[in-house]
C-alpha positions in Angstrom: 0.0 0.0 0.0 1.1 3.7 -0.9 0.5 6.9 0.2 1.5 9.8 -2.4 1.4 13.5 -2.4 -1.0 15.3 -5.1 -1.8 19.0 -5.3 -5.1 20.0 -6.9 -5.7 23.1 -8.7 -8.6 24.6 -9.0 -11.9 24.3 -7.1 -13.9 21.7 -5.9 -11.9 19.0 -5.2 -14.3 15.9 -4.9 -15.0 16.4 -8.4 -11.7 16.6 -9.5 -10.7 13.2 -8.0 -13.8 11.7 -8.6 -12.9 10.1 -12.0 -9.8 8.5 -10.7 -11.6 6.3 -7.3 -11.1 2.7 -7.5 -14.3 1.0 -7.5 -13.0 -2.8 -6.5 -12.3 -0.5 -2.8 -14.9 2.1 -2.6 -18.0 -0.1 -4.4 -19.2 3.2 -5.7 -21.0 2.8 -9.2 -20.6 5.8 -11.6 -20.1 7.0 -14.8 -16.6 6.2 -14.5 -16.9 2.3 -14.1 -16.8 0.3 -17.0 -17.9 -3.5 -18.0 -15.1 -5.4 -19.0 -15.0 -9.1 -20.3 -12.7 -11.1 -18.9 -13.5 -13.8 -20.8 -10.3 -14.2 -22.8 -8.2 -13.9 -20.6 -9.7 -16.6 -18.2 -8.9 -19.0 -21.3 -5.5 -18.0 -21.6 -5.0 -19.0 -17.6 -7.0 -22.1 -18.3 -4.9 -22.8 -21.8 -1.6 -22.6 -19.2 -3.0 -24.3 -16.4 -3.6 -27.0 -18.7 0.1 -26.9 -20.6 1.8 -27.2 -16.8 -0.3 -30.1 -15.7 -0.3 -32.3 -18.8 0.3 -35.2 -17.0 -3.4 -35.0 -14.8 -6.1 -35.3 -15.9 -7.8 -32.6 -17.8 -10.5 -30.8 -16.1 -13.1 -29.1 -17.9 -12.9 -24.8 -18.7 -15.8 -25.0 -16.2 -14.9 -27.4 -13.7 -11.1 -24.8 -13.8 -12.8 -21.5 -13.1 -15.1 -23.0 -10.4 -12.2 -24.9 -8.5 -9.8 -21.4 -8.9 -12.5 -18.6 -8.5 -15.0 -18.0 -6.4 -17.1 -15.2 -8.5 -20.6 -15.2 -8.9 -22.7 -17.1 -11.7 -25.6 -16.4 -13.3 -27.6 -17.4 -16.8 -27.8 -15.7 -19.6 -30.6 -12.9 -19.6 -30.2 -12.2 -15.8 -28.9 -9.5 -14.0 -26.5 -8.9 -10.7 -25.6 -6.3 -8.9 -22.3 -8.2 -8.1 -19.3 -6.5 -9.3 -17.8 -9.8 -10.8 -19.8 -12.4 -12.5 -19.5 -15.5 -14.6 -22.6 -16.0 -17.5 -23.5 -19.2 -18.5 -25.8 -20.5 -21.1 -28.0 -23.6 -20.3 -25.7 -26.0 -21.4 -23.9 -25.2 -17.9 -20.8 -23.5 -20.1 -19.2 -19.9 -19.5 -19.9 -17.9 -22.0 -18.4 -14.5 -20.3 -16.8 -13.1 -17.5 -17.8 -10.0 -16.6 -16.1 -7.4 -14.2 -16.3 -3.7 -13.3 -13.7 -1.4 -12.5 -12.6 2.3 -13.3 -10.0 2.2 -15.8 -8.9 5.3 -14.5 -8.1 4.5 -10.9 -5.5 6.4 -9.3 -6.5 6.1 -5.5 -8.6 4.0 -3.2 -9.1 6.4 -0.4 -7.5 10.0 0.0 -7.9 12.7 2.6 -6.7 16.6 2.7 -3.5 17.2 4.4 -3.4 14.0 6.0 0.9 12.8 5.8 1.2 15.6 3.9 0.1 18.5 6.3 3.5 19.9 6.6 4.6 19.8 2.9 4.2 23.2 2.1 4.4 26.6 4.1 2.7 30.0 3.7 4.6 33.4 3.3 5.0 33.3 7.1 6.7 29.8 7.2 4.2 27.9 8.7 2.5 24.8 7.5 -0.6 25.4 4.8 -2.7 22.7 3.3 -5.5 24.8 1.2 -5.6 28.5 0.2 -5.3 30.5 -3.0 -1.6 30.6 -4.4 -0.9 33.4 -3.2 -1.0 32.1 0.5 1.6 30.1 -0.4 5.4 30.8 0.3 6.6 28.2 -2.6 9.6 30.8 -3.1 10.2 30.9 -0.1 10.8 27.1 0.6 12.5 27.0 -2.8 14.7 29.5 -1.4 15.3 27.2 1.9 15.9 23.7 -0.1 18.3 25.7 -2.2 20.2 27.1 1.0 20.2 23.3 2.6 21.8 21.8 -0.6 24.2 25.0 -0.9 26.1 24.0 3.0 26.0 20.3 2.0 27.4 20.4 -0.7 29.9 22.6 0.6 30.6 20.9 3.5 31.2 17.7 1.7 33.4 19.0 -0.6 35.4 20.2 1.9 35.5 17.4 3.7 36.6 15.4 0.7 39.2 18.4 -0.2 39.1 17.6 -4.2 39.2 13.4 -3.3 36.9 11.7 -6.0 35.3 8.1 -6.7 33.6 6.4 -9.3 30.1 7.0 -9.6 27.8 4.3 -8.9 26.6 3.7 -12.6 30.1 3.5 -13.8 31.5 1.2 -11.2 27.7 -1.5 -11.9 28.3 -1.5 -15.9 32.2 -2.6 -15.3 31.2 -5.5 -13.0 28.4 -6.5 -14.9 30.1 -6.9 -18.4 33.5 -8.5 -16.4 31.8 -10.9 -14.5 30.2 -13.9 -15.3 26.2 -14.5 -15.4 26.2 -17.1 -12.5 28.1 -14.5 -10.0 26.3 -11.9 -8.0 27.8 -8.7 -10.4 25.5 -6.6 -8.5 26.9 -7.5 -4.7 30.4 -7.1 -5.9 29.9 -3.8 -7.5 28.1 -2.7 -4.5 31.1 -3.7 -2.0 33.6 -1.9 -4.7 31.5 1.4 -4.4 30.6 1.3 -1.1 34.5 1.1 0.0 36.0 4.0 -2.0 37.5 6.5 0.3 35.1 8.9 -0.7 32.4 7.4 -0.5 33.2 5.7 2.6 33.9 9.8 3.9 30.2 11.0 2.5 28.1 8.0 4.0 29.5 8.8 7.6 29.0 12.3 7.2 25.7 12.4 6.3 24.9 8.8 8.1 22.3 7.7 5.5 22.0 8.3 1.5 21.4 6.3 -1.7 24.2 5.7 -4.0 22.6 8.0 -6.2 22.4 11.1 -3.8 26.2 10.1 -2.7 27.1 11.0 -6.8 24.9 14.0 -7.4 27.9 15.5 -5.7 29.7 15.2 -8.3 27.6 18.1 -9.9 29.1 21.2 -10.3 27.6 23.3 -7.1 25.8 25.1 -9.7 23.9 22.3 -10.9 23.1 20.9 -7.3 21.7 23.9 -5.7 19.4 23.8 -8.8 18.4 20.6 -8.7 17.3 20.6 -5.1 15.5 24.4 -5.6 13.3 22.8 -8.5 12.3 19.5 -6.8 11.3 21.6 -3.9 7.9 21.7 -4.2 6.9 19.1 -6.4 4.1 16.4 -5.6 3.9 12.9 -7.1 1.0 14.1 -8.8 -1.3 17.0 -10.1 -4.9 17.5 -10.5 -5.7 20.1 -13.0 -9.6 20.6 -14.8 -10.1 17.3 -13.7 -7.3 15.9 -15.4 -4.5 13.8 -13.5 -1.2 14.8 -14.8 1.9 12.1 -12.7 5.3 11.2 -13.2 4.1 7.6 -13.3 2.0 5.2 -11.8 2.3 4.9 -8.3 1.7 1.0 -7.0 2.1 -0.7 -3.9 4.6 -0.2 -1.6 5.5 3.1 -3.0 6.9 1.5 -6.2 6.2 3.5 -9.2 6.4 2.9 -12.8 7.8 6.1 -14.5 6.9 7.7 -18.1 9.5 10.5 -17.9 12.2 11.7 -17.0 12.6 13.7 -13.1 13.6 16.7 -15.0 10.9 16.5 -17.4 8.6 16.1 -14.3 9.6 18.7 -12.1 10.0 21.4 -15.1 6.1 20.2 -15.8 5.4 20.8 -12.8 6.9 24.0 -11.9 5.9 25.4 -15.4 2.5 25.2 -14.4 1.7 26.0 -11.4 4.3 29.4 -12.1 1.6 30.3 -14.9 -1.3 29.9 -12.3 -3.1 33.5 -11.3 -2.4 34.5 -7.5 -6.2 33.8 -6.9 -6.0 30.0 -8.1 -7.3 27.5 -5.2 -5.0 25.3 -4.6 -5.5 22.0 -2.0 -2.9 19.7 -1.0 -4.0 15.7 -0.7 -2.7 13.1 0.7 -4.0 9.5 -1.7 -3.7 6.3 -0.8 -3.9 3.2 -3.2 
Protein backbone atom coordinates (compact mmCIF):
# COMPACT_ATOMS: atom_id res chain seq x y z
CA UNK A 1 0.00 0.00 0.00
CA UNK A 2 1.08 3.72 -0.86
CA UNK A 3 0.45 6.85 0.18
CA UNK A 4 1.54 9.82 -2.44
CA UNK A 5 1.38 13.50 -2.40
CA UNK A 6 -0.95 15.26 -5.06
CA UNK A 7 -1.85 19.05 -5.30
CA UNK A 8 -5.11 19.95 -6.88
CA UNK A 9 -5.73 23.12 -8.67
CA UNK A 10 -8.58 24.58 -9.03
CA UNK A 11 -11.88 24.32 -7.15
CA UNK A 12 -13.88 21.71 -5.90
CA UNK A 13 -11.94 19.01 -5.24
CA UNK A 14 -14.26 15.90 -4.92
CA UNK A 15 -15.02 16.41 -8.36
CA UNK A 16 -11.65 16.62 -9.49
CA UNK A 17 -10.75 13.21 -7.95
CA UNK A 18 -13.78 11.68 -8.56
CA UNK A 19 -12.90 10.08 -12.02
CA UNK A 20 -9.81 8.52 -10.75
CA UNK A 21 -11.60 6.30 -7.29
CA UNK A 22 -11.07 2.72 -7.50
CA UNK A 23 -14.34 1.02 -7.46
CA UNK A 24 -13.02 -2.81 -6.52
CA UNK A 25 -12.26 -0.47 -2.83
CA UNK A 26 -14.90 2.10 -2.63
CA UNK A 27 -18.00 -0.07 -4.37
CA UNK A 28 -19.23 3.24 -5.69
CA UNK A 29 -21.02 2.76 -9.21
CA UNK A 30 -20.63 5.81 -11.64
CA UNK A 31 -20.09 6.98 -14.83
CA UNK A 32 -16.62 6.24 -14.51
CA UNK A 33 -16.87 2.30 -14.11
CA UNK A 34 -16.84 0.30 -16.98
CA UNK A 35 -17.88 -3.46 -18.00
CA UNK A 36 -15.11 -5.38 -18.98
CA UNK A 37 -15.01 -9.12 -20.30
CA UNK A 38 -12.73 -11.14 -18.86
CA UNK A 39 -13.52 -13.82 -20.79
CA UNK A 40 -10.31 -14.17 -22.84
CA UNK A 41 -8.17 -13.90 -20.60
CA UNK A 42 -9.66 -16.62 -18.23
CA UNK A 43 -8.90 -19.04 -21.27
CA UNK A 44 -5.46 -18.04 -21.63
CA UNK A 45 -4.95 -19.02 -17.64
CA UNK A 46 -6.97 -22.10 -18.33
CA UNK A 47 -4.88 -22.81 -21.79
CA UNK A 48 -1.59 -22.64 -19.15
CA UNK A 49 -3.03 -24.27 -16.42
CA UNK A 50 -3.57 -27.01 -18.68
CA UNK A 51 0.07 -26.88 -20.63
CA UNK A 52 1.85 -27.16 -16.82
CA UNK A 53 -0.34 -30.10 -15.72
CA UNK A 54 -0.33 -32.33 -18.82
CA UNK A 55 0.34 -35.23 -16.97
CA UNK A 56 -3.42 -34.96 -14.82
CA UNK A 57 -6.15 -35.34 -15.90
CA UNK A 58 -7.84 -32.59 -17.77
CA UNK A 59 -10.49 -30.77 -16.13
CA UNK A 60 -13.05 -29.13 -17.91
CA UNK A 61 -12.88 -24.81 -18.68
CA UNK A 62 -15.84 -24.99 -16.25
CA UNK A 63 -14.90 -27.36 -13.74
CA UNK A 64 -11.13 -24.84 -13.82
CA UNK A 65 -12.82 -21.53 -13.09
CA UNK A 66 -15.13 -22.95 -10.36
CA UNK A 67 -12.20 -24.88 -8.54
CA UNK A 68 -9.78 -21.37 -8.92
CA UNK A 69 -12.54 -18.62 -8.45
CA UNK A 70 -14.97 -18.02 -6.44
CA UNK A 71 -17.08 -15.20 -8.49
CA UNK A 72 -20.64 -15.19 -8.88
CA UNK A 73 -22.70 -17.13 -11.73
CA UNK A 74 -25.60 -16.42 -13.31
CA UNK A 75 -27.61 -17.37 -16.77
CA UNK A 76 -27.81 -15.72 -19.64
CA UNK A 77 -30.62 -12.91 -19.59
CA UNK A 78 -30.24 -12.16 -15.82
CA UNK A 79 -28.92 -9.46 -13.98
CA UNK A 80 -26.52 -8.90 -10.74
CA UNK A 81 -25.58 -6.35 -8.88
CA UNK A 82 -22.30 -8.17 -8.13
CA UNK A 83 -19.31 -6.52 -9.33
CA UNK A 84 -17.80 -9.77 -10.79
CA UNK A 85 -19.77 -12.37 -12.48
CA UNK A 86 -19.46 -15.45 -14.55
CA UNK A 87 -22.63 -16.03 -17.45
CA UNK A 88 -23.54 -19.22 -18.54
CA UNK A 89 -25.81 -20.48 -21.08
CA UNK A 90 -27.95 -23.57 -20.26
CA UNK A 91 -25.72 -26.01 -21.39
CA UNK A 92 -23.92 -25.20 -17.87
CA UNK A 93 -20.84 -23.50 -20.11
CA UNK A 94 -19.24 -19.91 -19.47
CA UNK A 95 -19.89 -17.92 -22.01
CA UNK A 96 -18.36 -14.51 -20.34
CA UNK A 97 -16.77 -13.05 -17.47
CA UNK A 98 -17.85 -9.96 -16.62
CA UNK A 99 -16.07 -7.35 -14.18
CA UNK A 100 -16.29 -3.68 -13.29
CA UNK A 101 -13.66 -1.35 -12.48
CA UNK A 102 -12.60 2.27 -13.35
CA UNK A 103 -10.01 2.18 -15.79
CA UNK A 104 -8.86 5.26 -14.45
CA UNK A 105 -8.13 4.46 -10.89
CA UNK A 106 -5.48 6.43 -9.29
CA UNK A 107 -6.53 6.07 -5.51
CA UNK A 108 -8.62 3.96 -3.24
CA UNK A 109 -9.11 6.42 -0.42
CA UNK A 110 -7.54 10.02 -0.02
CA UNK A 111 -7.91 12.70 2.63
CA UNK A 112 -6.73 16.62 2.66
CA UNK A 113 -3.49 17.16 4.45
CA UNK A 114 -3.40 13.96 5.96
CA UNK A 115 0.93 12.79 5.83
CA UNK A 116 1.19 15.60 3.90
CA UNK A 117 0.11 18.47 6.30
CA UNK A 118 3.52 19.92 6.60
CA UNK A 119 4.65 19.79 2.87
CA UNK A 120 4.17 23.18 2.14
CA UNK A 121 4.37 26.61 4.06
CA UNK A 122 2.70 30.03 3.72
CA UNK A 123 4.55 33.36 3.30
CA UNK A 124 4.96 33.28 7.08
CA UNK A 125 6.66 29.84 7.16
CA UNK A 126 4.20 27.86 8.74
CA UNK A 127 2.47 24.78 7.48
CA UNK A 128 -0.59 25.39 4.77
CA UNK A 129 -2.68 22.66 3.31
CA UNK A 130 -5.54 24.75 1.20
CA UNK A 131 -5.64 28.49 0.21
CA UNK A 132 -5.33 30.47 -2.96
CA UNK A 133 -1.57 30.63 -4.42
CA UNK A 134 -0.86 33.38 -3.16
CA UNK A 135 -0.95 32.11 0.46
CA UNK A 136 1.64 30.10 -0.41
CA UNK A 137 5.41 30.78 0.32
CA UNK A 138 6.60 28.19 -2.62
CA UNK A 139 9.62 30.78 -3.13
CA UNK A 140 10.16 30.85 -0.10
CA UNK A 141 10.75 27.06 0.61
CA UNK A 142 12.49 26.98 -2.79
CA UNK A 143 14.73 29.48 -1.42
CA UNK A 144 15.32 27.24 1.94
CA UNK A 145 15.88 23.71 -0.09
CA UNK A 146 18.26 25.71 -2.23
CA UNK A 147 20.23 27.11 1.04
CA UNK A 148 20.25 23.27 2.57
CA UNK A 149 21.76 21.85 -0.55
CA UNK A 150 24.23 25.03 -0.86
CA UNK A 151 26.10 24.02 2.97
CA UNK A 152 25.98 20.25 2.05
CA UNK A 153 27.40 20.42 -0.68
CA UNK A 154 29.93 22.57 0.65
CA UNK A 155 30.55 20.93 3.54
CA UNK A 156 31.18 17.73 1.66
CA UNK A 157 33.45 19.02 -0.57
CA UNK A 158 35.43 20.19 1.91
CA UNK A 159 35.51 17.45 3.70
CA UNK A 160 36.58 15.43 0.72
CA UNK A 161 39.23 18.37 -0.17
CA UNK A 162 39.11 17.60 -4.16
CA UNK A 163 39.15 13.37 -3.30
CA UNK A 164 36.89 11.70 -6.02
CA UNK A 165 35.28 8.13 -6.68
CA UNK A 166 33.59 6.38 -9.32
CA UNK A 167 30.07 6.96 -9.57
CA UNK A 168 27.76 4.34 -8.90
CA UNK A 169 26.64 3.75 -12.59
CA UNK A 170 30.10 3.48 -13.80
CA UNK A 171 31.52 1.17 -11.24
CA UNK A 172 27.67 -1.54 -11.92
CA UNK A 173 28.30 -1.54 -15.86
CA UNK A 174 32.19 -2.60 -15.29
CA UNK A 175 31.24 -5.48 -13.03
CA UNK A 176 28.44 -6.51 -14.86
CA UNK A 177 30.13 -6.91 -18.45
CA UNK A 178 33.48 -8.50 -16.35
CA UNK A 179 31.80 -10.95 -14.47
CA UNK A 180 30.15 -13.88 -15.27
CA UNK A 181 26.17 -14.54 -15.39
CA UNK A 182 26.24 -17.13 -12.48
CA UNK A 183 28.07 -14.49 -9.95
CA UNK A 184 26.26 -11.90 -8.02
CA UNK A 185 27.84 -8.74 -10.42
CA UNK A 186 25.49 -6.62 -8.55
CA UNK A 187 26.85 -7.47 -4.71
CA UNK A 188 30.37 -7.10 -5.91
CA UNK A 189 29.91 -3.79 -7.52
CA UNK A 190 28.09 -2.69 -4.48
CA UNK A 191 31.06 -3.73 -1.99
CA UNK A 192 33.62 -1.91 -4.71
CA UNK A 193 31.53 1.37 -4.45
CA UNK A 194 30.60 1.30 -1.06
CA UNK A 195 34.52 1.06 -0.05
CA UNK A 196 35.97 3.96 -2.00
CA UNK A 197 37.47 6.53 0.26
CA UNK A 198 35.15 8.94 -0.73
CA UNK A 199 32.42 7.37 -0.53
CA UNK A 200 33.19 5.67 2.64
CA UNK A 201 33.88 9.78 3.90
CA UNK A 202 30.16 11.02 2.53
CA UNK A 203 28.11 8.05 4.02
CA UNK A 204 29.52 8.85 7.56
CA UNK A 205 28.96 12.27 7.18
CA UNK A 206 25.65 12.37 6.31
CA UNK A 207 24.87 8.79 8.09
CA UNK A 208 22.27 7.71 5.55
CA UNK A 209 22.02 8.32 1.45
CA UNK A 210 21.35 6.29 -1.68
CA UNK A 211 24.25 5.65 -4.02
CA UNK A 212 22.60 8.01 -6.19
CA UNK A 213 22.36 11.06 -3.81
CA UNK A 214 26.25 10.13 -2.74
CA UNK A 215 27.06 11.04 -6.79
CA UNK A 216 24.87 14.03 -7.40
CA UNK A 217 27.91 15.48 -5.70
CA UNK A 218 29.70 15.20 -8.34
CA UNK A 219 27.58 18.06 -9.91
CA UNK A 220 29.13 21.24 -10.28
CA UNK A 221 27.59 23.32 -7.05
CA UNK A 222 25.75 25.09 -9.70
CA UNK A 223 23.92 22.33 -10.91
CA UNK A 224 23.09 20.95 -7.34
CA UNK A 225 21.68 23.87 -5.73
CA UNK A 226 19.36 23.81 -8.85
CA UNK A 227 18.36 20.62 -8.66
CA UNK A 228 17.35 20.60 -5.09
CA UNK A 229 15.46 24.44 -5.60
CA UNK A 230 13.26 22.84 -8.54
CA UNK A 231 12.28 19.50 -6.78
CA UNK A 232 11.33 21.64 -3.86
CA UNK A 233 7.93 21.74 -4.24
CA UNK A 234 6.94 19.08 -6.36
CA UNK A 235 4.11 16.45 -5.62
CA UNK A 236 3.93 12.86 -7.12
CA UNK A 237 0.98 14.14 -8.84
CA UNK A 238 -1.30 17.01 -10.10
CA UNK A 239 -4.92 17.51 -10.46
CA UNK A 240 -5.71 20.06 -13.03
CA UNK A 241 -9.56 20.64 -14.83
CA UNK A 242 -10.09 17.26 -13.72
CA UNK A 243 -7.26 15.91 -15.40
CA UNK A 244 -4.46 13.83 -13.53
CA UNK A 245 -1.19 14.79 -14.80
CA UNK A 246 1.86 12.06 -12.74
CA UNK A 247 5.26 11.23 -13.21
CA UNK A 248 4.08 7.58 -13.35
CA UNK A 249 1.96 5.20 -11.80
CA UNK A 250 2.31 4.91 -8.34
CA UNK A 251 1.70 0.98 -7.04
CA UNK A 252 2.14 -0.70 -3.93
CA UNK A 253 4.63 -0.20 -1.64
CA UNK A 254 5.47 3.08 -2.98
CA UNK A 255 6.90 1.48 -6.22
CA UNK A 256 6.16 3.51 -9.18
CA UNK A 257 6.41 2.90 -12.82
CA UNK A 258 7.76 6.07 -14.55
CA UNK A 259 6.86 7.69 -18.06
CA UNK A 260 9.45 10.50 -17.86
CA UNK A 261 12.18 11.69 -17.01
CA UNK A 262 12.55 13.74 -13.08
CA UNK A 263 13.55 16.71 -15.00
CA UNK A 264 10.87 16.45 -17.41
CA UNK A 265 8.55 16.07 -14.34
CA UNK A 266 9.57 18.69 -12.08
CA UNK A 267 9.97 21.35 -15.07
CA UNK A 268 6.12 20.19 -15.85
CA UNK A 269 5.38 20.80 -12.79
CA UNK A 270 6.87 24.02 -11.88
CA UNK A 271 5.90 25.35 -15.45
CA UNK A 272 2.48 25.20 -14.40
CA UNK A 273 1.68 26.05 -11.45
CA UNK A 274 4.27 29.43 -12.06
CA UNK A 275 1.58 30.25 -14.88
CA UNK A 276 -1.32 29.92 -12.31
CA UNK A 277 -3.07 33.53 -11.28
CA UNK A 278 -2.38 34.46 -7.49
CA UNK A 279 -6.17 33.82 -6.90
CA UNK A 280 -5.95 30.03 -8.05
CA UNK A 281 -7.29 27.48 -5.17
CA UNK A 282 -5.04 25.32 -4.60
CA UNK A 283 -5.45 22.03 -2.01
CA UNK A 284 -2.87 19.70 -0.96
CA UNK A 285 -4.00 15.71 -0.69
CA UNK A 286 -2.67 13.10 0.70
CA UNK A 287 -3.99 9.53 -1.72
CA UNK A 288 -3.69 6.25 -0.84
CA UNK A 289 -3.90 3.16 -3.24
Amino acid sequence: MSHFAVLVVGDDVESQLAPYHEFECDGIHDEYVQTVSNLDHLKMCYDSYCEHNKDEKKMSFEEYVQENHSEDRIQQGETTDSSRYYVVDEKGEIVDAIYHTNPNAQWDWYEIGGRYSDRYIDKNGEHIVEGLKKDFGFDLLRKRRADEAAKRYDEIHQLLNGKTWEPWDVVRARFEKAENPDEDSIEKAGLFYREQESVRAIKKHLCFCYNEDIDRFLMNREDYIAYFRNRAIVPYAFVKDGKWYAQGEMGWWGIDRKTCTDDEWRTQFNDMLDAQPDDTLLTVVDCHI
